[in-house]
C-alpha positions in Angstrom: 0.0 0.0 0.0 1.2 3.6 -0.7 2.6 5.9 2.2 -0.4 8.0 2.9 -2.5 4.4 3.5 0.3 3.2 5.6 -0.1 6.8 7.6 -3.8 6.0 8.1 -3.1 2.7 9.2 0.0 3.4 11.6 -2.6 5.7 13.6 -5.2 3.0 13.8 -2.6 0.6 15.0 -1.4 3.0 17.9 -5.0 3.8 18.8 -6.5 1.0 18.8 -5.2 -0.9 22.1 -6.1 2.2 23.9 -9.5 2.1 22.6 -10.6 -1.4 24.2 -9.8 -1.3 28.4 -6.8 -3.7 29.4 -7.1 -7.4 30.9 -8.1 -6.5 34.2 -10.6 -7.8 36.9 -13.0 -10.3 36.5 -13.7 -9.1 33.1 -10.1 -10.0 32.2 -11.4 -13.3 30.5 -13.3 -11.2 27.6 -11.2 -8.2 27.5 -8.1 -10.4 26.9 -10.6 -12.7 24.1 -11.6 -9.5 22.8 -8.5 -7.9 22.4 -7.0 -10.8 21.2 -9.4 -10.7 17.6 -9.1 -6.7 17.6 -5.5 -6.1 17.8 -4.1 -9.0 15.1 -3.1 -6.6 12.5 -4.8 -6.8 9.1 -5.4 -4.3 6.1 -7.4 -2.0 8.1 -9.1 -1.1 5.5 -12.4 0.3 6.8 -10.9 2.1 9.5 -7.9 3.5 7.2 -10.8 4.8 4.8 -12.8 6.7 7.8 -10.0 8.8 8.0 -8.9 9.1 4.3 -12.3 10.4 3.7 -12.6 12.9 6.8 -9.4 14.2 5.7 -10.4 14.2 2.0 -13.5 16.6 3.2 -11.3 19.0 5.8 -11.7 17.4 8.6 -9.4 16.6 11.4 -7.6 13.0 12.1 -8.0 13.4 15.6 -11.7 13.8 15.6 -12.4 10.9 13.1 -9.5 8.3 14.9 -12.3 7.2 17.5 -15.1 6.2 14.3 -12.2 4.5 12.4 -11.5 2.3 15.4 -15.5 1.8 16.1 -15.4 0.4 12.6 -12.7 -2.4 13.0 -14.1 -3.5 16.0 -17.4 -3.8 14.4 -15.6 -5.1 11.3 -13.4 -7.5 13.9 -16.7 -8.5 15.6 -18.4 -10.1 12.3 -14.9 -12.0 11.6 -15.3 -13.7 14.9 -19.0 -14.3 14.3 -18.2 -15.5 11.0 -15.6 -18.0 11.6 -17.9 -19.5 14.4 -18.9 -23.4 13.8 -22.5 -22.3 13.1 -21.5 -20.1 10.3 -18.4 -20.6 8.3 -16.6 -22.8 11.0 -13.2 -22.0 9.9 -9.5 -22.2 12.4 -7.6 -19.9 10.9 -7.5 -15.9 10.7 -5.7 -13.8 10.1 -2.3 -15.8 10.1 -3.5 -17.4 13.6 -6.2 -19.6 15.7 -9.7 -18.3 15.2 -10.8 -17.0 18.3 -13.2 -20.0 19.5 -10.3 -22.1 18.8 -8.7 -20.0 21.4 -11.4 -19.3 23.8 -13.9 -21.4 23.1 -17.5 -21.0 21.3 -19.1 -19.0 24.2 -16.1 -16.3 24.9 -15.8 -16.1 21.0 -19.5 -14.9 20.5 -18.9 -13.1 23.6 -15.9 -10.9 22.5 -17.7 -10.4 19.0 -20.7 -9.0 21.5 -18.4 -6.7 23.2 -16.6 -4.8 20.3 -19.9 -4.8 18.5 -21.3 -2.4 21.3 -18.2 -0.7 22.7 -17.9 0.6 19.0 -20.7 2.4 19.4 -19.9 3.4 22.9 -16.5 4.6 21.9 -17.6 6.9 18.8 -20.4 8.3 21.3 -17.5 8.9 23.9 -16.0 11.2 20.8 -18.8 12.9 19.7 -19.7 14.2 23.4 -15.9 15.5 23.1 -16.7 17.3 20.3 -20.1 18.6 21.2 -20.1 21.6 18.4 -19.8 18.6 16.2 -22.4 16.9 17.8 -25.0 16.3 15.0 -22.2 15.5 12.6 -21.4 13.0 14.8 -25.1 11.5 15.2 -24.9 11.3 11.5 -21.7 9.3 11.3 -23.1 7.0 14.2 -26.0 6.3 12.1 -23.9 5.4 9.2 -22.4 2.6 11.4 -25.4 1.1 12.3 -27.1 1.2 9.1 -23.9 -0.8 7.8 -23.6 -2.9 10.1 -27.1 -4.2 10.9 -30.7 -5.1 9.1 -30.0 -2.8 6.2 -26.1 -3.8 5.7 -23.4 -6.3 6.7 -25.9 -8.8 9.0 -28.6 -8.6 6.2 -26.0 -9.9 3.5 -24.8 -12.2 5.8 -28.1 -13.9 6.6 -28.5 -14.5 2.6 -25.4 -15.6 2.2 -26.1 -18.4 5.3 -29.1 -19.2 3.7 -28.2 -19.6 0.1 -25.4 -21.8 1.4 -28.0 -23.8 3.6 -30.8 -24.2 1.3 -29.2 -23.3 -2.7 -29.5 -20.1 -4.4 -32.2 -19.7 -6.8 -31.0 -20.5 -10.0 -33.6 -17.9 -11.6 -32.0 -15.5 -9.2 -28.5 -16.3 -8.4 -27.3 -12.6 -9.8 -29.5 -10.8 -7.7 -29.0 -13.3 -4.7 -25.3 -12.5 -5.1 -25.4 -9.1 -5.5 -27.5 -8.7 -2.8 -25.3 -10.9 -0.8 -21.9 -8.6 -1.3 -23.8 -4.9 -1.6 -24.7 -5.5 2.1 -22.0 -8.3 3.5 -18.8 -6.8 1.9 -20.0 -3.3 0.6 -21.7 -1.5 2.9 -19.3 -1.5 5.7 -16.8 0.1 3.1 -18.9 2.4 2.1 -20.1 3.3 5.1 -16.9 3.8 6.4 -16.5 6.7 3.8 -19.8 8.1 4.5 -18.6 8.0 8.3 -15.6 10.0 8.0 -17.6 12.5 5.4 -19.8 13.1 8.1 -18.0 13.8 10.8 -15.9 16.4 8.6 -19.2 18.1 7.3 -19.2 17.3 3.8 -21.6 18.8 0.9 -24.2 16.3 -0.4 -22.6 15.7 -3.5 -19.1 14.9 -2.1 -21.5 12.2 0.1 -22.7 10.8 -3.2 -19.4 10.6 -4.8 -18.2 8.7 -2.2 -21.2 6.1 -1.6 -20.9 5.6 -5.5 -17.1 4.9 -4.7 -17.8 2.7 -1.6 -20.2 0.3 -3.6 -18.2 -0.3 -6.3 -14.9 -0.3 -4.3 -16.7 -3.1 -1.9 -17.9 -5.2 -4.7 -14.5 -5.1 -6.3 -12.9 -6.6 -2.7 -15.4 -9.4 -2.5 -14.7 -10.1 -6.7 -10.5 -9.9 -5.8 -11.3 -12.1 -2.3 -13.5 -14.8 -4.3 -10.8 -15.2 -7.2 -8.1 -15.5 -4.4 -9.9 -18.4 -2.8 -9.7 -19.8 -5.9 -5.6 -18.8 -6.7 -3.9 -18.4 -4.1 -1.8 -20.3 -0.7 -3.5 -20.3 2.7 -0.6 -18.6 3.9 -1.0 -15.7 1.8 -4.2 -15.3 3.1 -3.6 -16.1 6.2 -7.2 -18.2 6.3 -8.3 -21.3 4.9 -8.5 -20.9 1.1 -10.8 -23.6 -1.2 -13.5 -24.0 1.1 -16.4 -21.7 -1.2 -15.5 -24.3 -3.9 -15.6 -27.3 -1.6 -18.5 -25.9 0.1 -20.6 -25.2 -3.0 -21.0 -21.5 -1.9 -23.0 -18.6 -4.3 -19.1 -16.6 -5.3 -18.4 -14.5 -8.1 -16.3 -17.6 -9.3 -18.6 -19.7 -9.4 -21.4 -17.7 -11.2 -18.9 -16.7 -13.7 -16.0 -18.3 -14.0 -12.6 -17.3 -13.0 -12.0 -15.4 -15.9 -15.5 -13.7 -16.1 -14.8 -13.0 -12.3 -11.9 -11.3 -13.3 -13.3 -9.0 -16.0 -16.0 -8.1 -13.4 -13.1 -7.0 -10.9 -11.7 -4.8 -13.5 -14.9 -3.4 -14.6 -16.0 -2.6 -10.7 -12.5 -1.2 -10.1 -13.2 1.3 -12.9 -16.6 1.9 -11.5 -14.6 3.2 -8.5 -12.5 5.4 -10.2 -15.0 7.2 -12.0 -17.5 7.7 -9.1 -14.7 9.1 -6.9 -13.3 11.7 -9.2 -15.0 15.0 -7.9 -14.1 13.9 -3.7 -10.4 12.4 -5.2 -8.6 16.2 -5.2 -5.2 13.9 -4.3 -5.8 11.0 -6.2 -5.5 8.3 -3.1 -8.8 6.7 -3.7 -8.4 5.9 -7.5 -4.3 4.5 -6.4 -6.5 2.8 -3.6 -8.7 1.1 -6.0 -6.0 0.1 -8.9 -4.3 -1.7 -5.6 -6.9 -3.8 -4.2 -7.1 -4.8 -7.8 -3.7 -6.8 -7.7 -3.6 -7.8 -4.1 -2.6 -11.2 -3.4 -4.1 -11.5 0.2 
């Protein structure tokens, strides 16, 4: 990643084990499990693009720091919840033992219970800091929880579970899958964006610029993740790699093929580009976008 991601994400790294109270007490059991999920490392991606976009609009690092951390631990949350037996039962993440590997099942959907709501307890700590901010700061809580719950991330989730249970619908894989990845994968990113636009004040149109952006740019992540389940090593992933194929999921792959996946991440990836050209004065969005489109984990 280039030097001004790598900036984001070296702020997020230092604020992030201050964000989450120490192992201490008799709730040193699911700080310490908690903690253990939050503070792995990773792209950082969501949080990194909070701040990219507050600064983008004029606003200040500072104030934003506190939403880009609410929105790994809510992103670090559904990881946990994801890798659960009932869901995707999978060991490995992030390079390391899966949290209920570690912990067990019960401490595992614990510590995903606690980030989930000290996120929002931590962002409401910032905007009573910042209290001629304050509805700015409403705004940008709203955008967490719209994608994070019923009308994002869990909503996409539940499809995706239940496709996986019961079959997509052949008449309406490509809407099932779109769905799927608009609200699992997307709307997080984008409303990470939307987050940081908010709590700098941006216009409407610099709003829409960036939720065209975020859509696009999250579709293009899932497209890149599903054709390097299919490519690459377990170790560049650091998670188990295979298992959609194995597991007969609904993926990009294997709707259209590796190479039709591919022409789809391209395509998205210039969606991004060109949605994010009026709020993109320094370019880092369209760099950010051409990147993700050669990652290899």
């Amino acid at each position: 990643m280039n030097a001004a991601y790598e900036r984001y994400r070296a702020l997020i790294e230092d604020a992030l084990p201050r964000a989450l109270p120490e192992d201490a007490g008799f709730a040193a059991a699911i700080t310490k499990a908690a903690r253990y999920s939050l503070l792995a490392g990773g792209k950082r991606l969501r949080p990194v693009l909070v701040l990219a976009a507050a600064q983008a609009c004029g606003g200040d690092l500072d104030e934003a720091l506190p939403a880009a951390c609410a929105f790994e631990m809510v992103h670090t949350y559904s990881l946990i919840h994801d890798d659960l037996p009932a869901m995707d039962d999978d060991v490995l993440r992030r390079g390391r033992p899966t949290n209920h590997v570690v912990y067990g099942e019960a401490m595992a959907i614990l510590a995903g219970d606690a980030l989930l709501t000290h996120a929002f307890a931590h962002m409401s700590r910032a905007a009573l800091a910042y209290p001629e901010h304050a509805a700015r700061h409403l705004r940008a809580l709203l955008r967490l929880g719209q994608a994070a719950g019923l009308t994002g991330m869990v909503a996409g989730q539940a499809l995706d579970v239940l496709c996986e249970k019961q079959g997509a619908d052949p008449a309406r894989a490509e809407d099932q899958l779109r769905f799927i990845h608009e609200n699992k994968t997307a709307a997080m990113i984008r409303g990470a964006l939307l987050c940081g636009a908010e709590i700098a004040g941006a216009p409407q149109a610099r709003l829409a610029a960036l939720s065209a952006y975020g859509t696009a740019l999250g579709l293009a992540f899932q497209v890149a993740d599903d054709i390097l389940d299919e490519t690459a090593t377990t170790e560049q992933m650091g998670k188990t790699v295979g298992k959609d194929e194995r597991e007969g999921k609904l993926t990009f792959v294997a709707l259209y093929g590796l190479d039709g996946a591919k022409k789809r991440l391209q395509s998205l990836t210039e969606e991004a580009v060109q949605a994010v050209g009026s709020a993109d004065a320094d370019g880092f969005f369209a760099g950010l976008a051409r990147e993700l489109l050669v990652r290899r984990n």
